[in-house]
Legacy VTK file of the C-alpha trace (Angstrom):
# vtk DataFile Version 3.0
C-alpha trace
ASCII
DATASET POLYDATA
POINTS 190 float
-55.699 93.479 106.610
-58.270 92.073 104.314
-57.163 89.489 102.081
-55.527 91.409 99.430
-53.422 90.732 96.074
-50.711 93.264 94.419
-50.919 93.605 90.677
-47.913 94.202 88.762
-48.874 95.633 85.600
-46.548 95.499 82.649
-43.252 95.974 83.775
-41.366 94.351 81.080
-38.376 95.341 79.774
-39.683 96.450 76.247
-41.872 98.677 78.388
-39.098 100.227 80.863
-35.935 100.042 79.524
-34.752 103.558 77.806
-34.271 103.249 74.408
-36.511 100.228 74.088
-39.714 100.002 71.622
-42.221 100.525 73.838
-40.103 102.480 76.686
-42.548 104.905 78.288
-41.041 107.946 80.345
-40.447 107.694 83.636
-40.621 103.923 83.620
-37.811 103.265 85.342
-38.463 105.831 87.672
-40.644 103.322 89.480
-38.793 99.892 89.322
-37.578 100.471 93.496
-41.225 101.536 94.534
-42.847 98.611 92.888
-40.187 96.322 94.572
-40.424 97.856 97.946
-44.259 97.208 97.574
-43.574 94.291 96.271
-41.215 92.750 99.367
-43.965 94.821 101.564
-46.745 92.417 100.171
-44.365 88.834 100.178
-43.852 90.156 103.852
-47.044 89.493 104.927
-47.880 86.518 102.503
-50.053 88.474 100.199
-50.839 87.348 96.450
-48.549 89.158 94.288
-49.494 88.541 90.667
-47.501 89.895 87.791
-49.704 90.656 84.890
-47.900 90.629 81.315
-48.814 91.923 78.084
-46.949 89.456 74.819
-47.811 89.172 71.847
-46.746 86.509 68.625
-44.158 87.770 66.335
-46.193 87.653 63.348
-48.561 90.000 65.320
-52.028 87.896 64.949
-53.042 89.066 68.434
-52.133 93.005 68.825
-55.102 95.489 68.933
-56.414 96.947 65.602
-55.361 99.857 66.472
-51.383 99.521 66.941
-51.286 96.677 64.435
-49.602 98.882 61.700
-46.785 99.965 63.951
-46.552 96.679 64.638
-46.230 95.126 61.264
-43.972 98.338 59.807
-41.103 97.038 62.693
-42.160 98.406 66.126
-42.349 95.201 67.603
-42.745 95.239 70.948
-43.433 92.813 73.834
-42.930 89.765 71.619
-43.501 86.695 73.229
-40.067 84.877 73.917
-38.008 87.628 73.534
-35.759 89.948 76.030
-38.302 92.584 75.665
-40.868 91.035 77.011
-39.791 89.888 80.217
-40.429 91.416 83.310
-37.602 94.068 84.690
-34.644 91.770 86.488
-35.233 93.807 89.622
-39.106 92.197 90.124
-38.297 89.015 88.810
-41.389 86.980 90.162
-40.931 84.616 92.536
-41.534 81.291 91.589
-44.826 80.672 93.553
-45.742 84.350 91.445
-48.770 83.953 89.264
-47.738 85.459 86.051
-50.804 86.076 83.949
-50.475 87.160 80.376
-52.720 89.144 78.811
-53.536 90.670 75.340
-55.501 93.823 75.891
-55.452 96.243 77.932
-57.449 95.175 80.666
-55.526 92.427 83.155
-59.549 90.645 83.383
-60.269 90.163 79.670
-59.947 86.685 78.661
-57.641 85.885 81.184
-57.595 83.401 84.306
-57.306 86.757 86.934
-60.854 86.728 88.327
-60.932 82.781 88.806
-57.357 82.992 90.605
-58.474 85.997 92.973
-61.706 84.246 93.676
-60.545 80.752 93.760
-57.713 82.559 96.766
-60.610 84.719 98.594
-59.180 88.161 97.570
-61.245 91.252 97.698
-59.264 93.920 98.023
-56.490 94.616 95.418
-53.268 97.075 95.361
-52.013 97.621 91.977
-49.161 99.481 90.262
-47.000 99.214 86.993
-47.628 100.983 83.597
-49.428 102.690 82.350
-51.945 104.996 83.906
-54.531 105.765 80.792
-53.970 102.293 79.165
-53.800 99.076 81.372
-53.407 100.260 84.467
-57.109 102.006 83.729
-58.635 99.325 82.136
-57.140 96.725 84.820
-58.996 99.089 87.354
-62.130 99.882 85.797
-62.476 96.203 85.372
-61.580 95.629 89.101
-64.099 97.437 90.647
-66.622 96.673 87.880
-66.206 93.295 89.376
-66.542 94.655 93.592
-62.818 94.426 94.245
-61.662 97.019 96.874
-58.929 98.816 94.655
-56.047 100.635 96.058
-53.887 102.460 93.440
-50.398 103.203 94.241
-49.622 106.454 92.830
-45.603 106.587 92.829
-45.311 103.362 91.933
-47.574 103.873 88.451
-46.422 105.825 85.692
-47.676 107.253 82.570
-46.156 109.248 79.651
-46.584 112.397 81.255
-47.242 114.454 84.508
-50.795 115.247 83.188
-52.080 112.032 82.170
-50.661 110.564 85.236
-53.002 113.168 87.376
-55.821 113.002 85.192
-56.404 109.481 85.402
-55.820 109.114 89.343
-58.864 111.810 89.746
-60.918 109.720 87.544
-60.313 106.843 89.661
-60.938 108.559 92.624
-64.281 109.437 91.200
-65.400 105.554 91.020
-64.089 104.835 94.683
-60.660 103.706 93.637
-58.690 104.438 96.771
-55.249 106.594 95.291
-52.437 106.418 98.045
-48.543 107.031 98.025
-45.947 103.741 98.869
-45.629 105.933 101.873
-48.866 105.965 102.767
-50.109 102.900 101.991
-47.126 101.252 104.235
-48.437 103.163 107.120
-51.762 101.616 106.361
-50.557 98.741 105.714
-48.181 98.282 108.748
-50.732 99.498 111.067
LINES 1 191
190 0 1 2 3 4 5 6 7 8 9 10 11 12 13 14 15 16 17 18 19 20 21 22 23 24 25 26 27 28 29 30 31 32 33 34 35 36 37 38 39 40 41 42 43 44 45 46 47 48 49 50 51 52 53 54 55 56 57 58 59 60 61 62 63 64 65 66 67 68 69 70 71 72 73 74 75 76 77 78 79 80 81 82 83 84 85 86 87 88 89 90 91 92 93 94 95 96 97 98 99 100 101 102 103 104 105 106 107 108 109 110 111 112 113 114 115 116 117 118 119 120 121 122 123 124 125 126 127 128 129 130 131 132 133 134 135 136 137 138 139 140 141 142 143 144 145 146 147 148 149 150 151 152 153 154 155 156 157 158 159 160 161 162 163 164 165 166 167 168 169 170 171 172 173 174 175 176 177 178 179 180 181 182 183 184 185 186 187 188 189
């Protein structure tokens, strides 16, 4: 297989975790897939790259937009807290990349391009949360930059059943190729 790179998008615990701030549904629904794809990637020395969202506690750096929930005491994904570590079941490795970002988008103003360039990666597999927010904009971004991008449906979520489906036709539409764990690992295997 090409050289290829999985991104793990977001799965923190502030993000997963039931009752936490930021928990979206079905979150944890998808911790076992991403690790299965995860140990499927380490298996055959692929780049697996954990992309993070933080931000400071006095909340200098979150978006315009979710700045008041922010500053009224819905803190989430602060940097050096519980919340905003990954999920103990995909602790990353410590050869793991672990790129923090602080938009949506895994490419804006971060190190990701210069890191999949820099290894000779072209075609990317990603996965995590959440399908209209980061995971779009992380994908959008992706092929607006000529990556081969493979999106791994059951191993994604998003708030509901509807967004979820939504957003994988829309990424169909721009080339983005939208495959099951299952049937990615018999593509993968091959």
């Amino acid at each position: 297989m090409q050289k290829t790179a999985l991104l793990i998008i977001d799965m923190q615990n502030d993000f997963v975790l039931p009752g936490s701030p930021g928990h979206i549904p079905g979150a944890e629904g998808i911790v076992a897939s991403v690790a299965e794809l995860r140990n499927m990637v380490r298996r055959r020395n692929g780049l697996v790259v954990h992309l993070t969202r933080t931000y400071r506690p006095d909340g200098s750096d979150v978006e315009a937009f979710r700045l008041p929930h922010f500053l009224q005491g819905r803190k989430i994904a602060v940097s050096g807290t519980r919340g905003a570590e990954v999920v103990e079941d995909l602790t990353p490795e410590e050869d793991e990349p672990v790129i923090v970002k602080k938009r949506f988008s895994g490419f804006m103003g971060t190190e990701l391009d210069l890191l999949l360039r820099r290894k000779g990666i072209i075609r990317l597999v990603i996965c995590g949360l959440q399908y209209p927010n980061c995971i779009r904009a992380t994908v959008y971004d992706a092929v607006s930059l000529d990556y081969a991008v493979t999106l791994i449906t059951d191993a994604t979520a998003g708030e509901t059943r509807a967004i979820c489906d939504a957003n994988i036709l829309d990424m169909k539409n721009i080339g983005v190729e939208c495959l099951t764990l299952e049937e990615f690992q018999g593509r993968w295997e091959a």
